[in-house]
C-alpha positions in Angstrom: 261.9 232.6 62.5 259.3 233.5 59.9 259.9 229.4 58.7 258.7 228.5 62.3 256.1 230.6 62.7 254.3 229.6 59.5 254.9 226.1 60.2 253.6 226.8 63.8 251.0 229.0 62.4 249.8 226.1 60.0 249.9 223.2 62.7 247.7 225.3 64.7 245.2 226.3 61.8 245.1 222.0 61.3 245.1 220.8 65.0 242.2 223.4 65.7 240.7 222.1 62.2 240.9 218.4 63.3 239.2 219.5 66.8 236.5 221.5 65.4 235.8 218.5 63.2 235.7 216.2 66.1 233.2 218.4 68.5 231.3 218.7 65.3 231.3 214.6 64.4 230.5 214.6 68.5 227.8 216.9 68.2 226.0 215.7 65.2 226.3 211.9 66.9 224.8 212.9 69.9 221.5 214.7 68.1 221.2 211.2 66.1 221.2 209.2 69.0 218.6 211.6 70.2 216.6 211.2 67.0 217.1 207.6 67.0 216.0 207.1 70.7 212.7 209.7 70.1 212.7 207.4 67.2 212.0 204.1 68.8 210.7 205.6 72.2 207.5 206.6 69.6 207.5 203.5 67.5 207.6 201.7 70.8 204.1 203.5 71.3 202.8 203.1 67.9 204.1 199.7 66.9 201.3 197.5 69.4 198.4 199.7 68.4 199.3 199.0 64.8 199.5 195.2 65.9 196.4 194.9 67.7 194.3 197.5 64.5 195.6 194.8 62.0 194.4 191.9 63.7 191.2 192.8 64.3 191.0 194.4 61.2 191.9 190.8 60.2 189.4 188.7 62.5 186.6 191.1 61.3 187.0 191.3 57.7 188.0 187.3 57.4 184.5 186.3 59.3 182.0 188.3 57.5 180.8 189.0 54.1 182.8 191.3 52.2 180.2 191.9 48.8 182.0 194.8 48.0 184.5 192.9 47.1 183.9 189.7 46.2 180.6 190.0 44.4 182.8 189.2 41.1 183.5 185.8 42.5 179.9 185.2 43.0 179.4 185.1 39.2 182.4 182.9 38.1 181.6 179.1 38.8 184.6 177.6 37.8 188.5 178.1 38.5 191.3 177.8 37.0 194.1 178.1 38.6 197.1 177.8 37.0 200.7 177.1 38.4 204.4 176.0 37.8 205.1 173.5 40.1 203.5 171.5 43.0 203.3 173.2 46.7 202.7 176.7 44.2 198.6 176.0 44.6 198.7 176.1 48.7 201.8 178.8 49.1 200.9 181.7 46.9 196.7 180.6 45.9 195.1 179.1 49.2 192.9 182.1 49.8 191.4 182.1 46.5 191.0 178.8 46.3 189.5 178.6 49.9 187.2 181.2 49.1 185.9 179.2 46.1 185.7 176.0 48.0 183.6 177.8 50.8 181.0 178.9 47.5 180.8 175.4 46.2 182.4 176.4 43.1 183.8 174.0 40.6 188.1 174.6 41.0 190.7 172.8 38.9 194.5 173.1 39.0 196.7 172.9 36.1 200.8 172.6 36.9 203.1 172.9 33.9 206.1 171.2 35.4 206.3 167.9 38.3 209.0 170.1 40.1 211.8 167.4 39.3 214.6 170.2 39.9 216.2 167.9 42.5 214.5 164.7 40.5 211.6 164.2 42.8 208.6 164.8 40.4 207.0 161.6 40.6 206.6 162.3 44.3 206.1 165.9 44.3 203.3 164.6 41.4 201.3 162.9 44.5 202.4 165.6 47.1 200.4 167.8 45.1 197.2 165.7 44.6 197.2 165.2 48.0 197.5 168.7 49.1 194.7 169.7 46.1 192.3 167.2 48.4 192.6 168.7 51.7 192.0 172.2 49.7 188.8 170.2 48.5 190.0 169.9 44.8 189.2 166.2 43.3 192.1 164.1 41.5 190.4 164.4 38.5 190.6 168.2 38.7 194.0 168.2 39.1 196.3 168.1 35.9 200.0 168.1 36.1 202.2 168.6 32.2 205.3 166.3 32.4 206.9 167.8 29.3 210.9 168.4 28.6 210.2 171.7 27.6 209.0 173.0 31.0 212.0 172.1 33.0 211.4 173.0 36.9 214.8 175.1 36.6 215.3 178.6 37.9 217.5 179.8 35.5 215.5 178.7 32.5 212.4 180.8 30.6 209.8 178.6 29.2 208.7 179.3 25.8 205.9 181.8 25.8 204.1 179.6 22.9 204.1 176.7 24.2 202.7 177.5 27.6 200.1 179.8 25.6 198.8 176.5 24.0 199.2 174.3 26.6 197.0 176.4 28.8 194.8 176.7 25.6 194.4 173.6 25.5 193.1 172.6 28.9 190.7 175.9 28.9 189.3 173.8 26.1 189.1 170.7 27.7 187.6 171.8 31.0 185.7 175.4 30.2 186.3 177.4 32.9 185.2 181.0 33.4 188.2 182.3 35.2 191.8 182.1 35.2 194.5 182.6 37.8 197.6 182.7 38.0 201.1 184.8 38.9 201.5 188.4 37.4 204.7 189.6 35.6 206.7 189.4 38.9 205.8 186.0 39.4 205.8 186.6 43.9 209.2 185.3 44.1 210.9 186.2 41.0 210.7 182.7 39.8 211.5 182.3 36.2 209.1 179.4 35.7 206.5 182.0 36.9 207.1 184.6 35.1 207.1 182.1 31.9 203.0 181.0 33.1 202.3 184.6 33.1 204.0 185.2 29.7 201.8 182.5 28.5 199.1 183.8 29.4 199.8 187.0 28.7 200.4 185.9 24.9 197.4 184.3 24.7 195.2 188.0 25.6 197.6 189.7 23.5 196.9 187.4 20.3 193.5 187.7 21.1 192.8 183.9 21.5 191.0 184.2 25.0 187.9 182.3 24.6 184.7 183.9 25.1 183.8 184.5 28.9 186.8 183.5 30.9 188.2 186.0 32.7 191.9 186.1 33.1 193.0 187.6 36.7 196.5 187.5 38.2 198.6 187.0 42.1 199.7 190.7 42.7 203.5 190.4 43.7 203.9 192.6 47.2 208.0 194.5 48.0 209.5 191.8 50.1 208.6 193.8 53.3 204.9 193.2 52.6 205.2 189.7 51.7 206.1 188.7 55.3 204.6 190.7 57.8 201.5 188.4 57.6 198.1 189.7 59.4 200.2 193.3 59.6 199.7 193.8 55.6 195.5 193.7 55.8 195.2 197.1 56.8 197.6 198.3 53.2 196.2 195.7 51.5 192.5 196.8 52.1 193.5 200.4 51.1 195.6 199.3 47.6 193.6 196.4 46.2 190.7 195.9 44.1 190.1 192.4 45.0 191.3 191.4 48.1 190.5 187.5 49.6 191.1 186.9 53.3 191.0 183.5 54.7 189.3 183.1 57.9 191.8 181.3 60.7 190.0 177.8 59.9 191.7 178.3 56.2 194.5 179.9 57.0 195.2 176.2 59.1 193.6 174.3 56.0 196.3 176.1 53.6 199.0 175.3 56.1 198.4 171.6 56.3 197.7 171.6 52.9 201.6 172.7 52.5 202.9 170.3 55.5 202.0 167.6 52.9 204.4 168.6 50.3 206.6 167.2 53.1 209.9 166.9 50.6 209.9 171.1 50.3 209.5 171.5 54.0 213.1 173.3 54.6 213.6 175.7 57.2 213.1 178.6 55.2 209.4 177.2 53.8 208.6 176.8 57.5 209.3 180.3 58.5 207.2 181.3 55.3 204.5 179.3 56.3 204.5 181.1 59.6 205.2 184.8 58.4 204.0 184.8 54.5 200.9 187.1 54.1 199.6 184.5 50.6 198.9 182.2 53.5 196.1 184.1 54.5 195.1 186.6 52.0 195.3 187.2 48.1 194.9 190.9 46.3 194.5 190.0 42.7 194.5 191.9 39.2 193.2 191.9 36.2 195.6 191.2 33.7 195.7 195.1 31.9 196.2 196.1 35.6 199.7 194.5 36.6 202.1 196.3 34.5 203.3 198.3 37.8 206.1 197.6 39.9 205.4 195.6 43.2 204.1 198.0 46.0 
């Protein structure tokens, strides 16, 4: 008897065990769905205000004179821009090199690689003068490096030295007082990018900038940031030093600009086109400021 009542006692203690658990798994469900639906009844409330702040904040600060931050420009009167393949001058720099264009600043592109990953540089080659021309950049401003040793290859890391000289080199040749390019992060991740910064980084660090060009770098956003478009202004306003917006004519510019690197226009480069925030505005660093983690 004293066998069955244990065993009794011990289903009991585990049946009411296995119900308290389940009014309590209930419970605790039911308050989330109430948190959740609170939750999305108030986002629903704040999500259009938030729309409709950042796109006037957007029409506003693209359409008038933003001194405050831009007066730095003002003094440079030539750009260089530098990049890893072609279709990188109108995807990640458009706004820069919009805002230049509008100033009637001198702007030349240098590209370390034709982007022959799926053996289409020679036409990726004349993709890219043609977009440079519709972002009012001249042929003869445009240099693209056809060299084994800066294969257009995700996987590889260009050597540091040699893109250190090769971007000596050409600041040589064409004396500009400002340089551009990606930071350590490189906006996607890309390894070719990353290598141009490295370069350039290598070339500050050996202390063989020449005298009175500036070296400035593409801050790399979280991958939230990077495609919210128009919604980023208002974050980007608050966290940046140097912010460029491009009015909606340039924003348009930039975009046809990148419909004529027509052999890159995949679905996915479409939806960035649309959704990218580097379509219409560029934060950028100097180069002692990037050694942070993408915000």
């Amino acid at each position: 008897m004293d066998n069955k009542r244990c065993t009794l006692f011990r289903t009991g203690h585990i049946l009411g065990g296995y119900i308290f658990s389940l009014f309590t798994a209930s419970y605790c469900s039911f308050i989330m769905a109430e948190l959740i639906a609170t939750f999305c009844h108030s986002f629903h409330y704040l999500l259009w205000p938030f729309v409709c702040f950042s796109l006037l904040l957007y029409f506003f600060l693209s359409h008038c004179r933003l001194d405050q931050w831009r007066s730095h420009s003002d003094t440079w009167n030539h750009l260089l821009v530098v990049t890893a393949h072609p279709d990188d001058e109108c995807m990640f720099f458009a706004p820069m090199l919009l805002h230049f264009r509008r100033r009637k600043k001198n702007i030349s592109v240098l590209c370390l690689s034709t982007g022959n990953y799926y053996h289409l540089g020679s036409k990726r080659r004349l993709e890219l003068v043609k977009s440079c021309n519709i972002l009012g950049i001249p042929e003869k401003n445009v240099t693209v490096i056809d060299e084994s040793c800066f294969p257009d290859d995700p996987t590889r890391i260009w050597n540091e030295e040699l893109v250190a000289r090769t971007i000596l080199q050409h600041i040589e040749d064409i004396s500009p007082d400002v340089l551009l390019t990606f930071d350590r992060y490189g906006v996607t991740g890309h390894n070719n990018h990353i290598s141009v910064y490295c370069g350039c980084r290598k070339i500050l660090h050996d202390g063989r900038v020449p005298n009175g060009v500036a070296f400035l770098s593409l801050e790399t956003t979280n991958p939230l940031r990077k495609y919210i478009s128009f919604l980023d202004v208002p974050l980007s306003v608050l966290l940046a030093s140097r912010i460029y917006i491009s009015p909606l004519s340039d924003v348009i510019c930039a975009q046809r600009a990148m419909f004529l690197h027509w052999t890159q226009l995949t679905w996915y480069r479409m939806l960035y086109i649309i959704f990218s925030r580097y379509m219409l505005l560029n934060t950028v660093n100097e180069f002692q400021q990037v050694e942070n983690v993408p915000r």
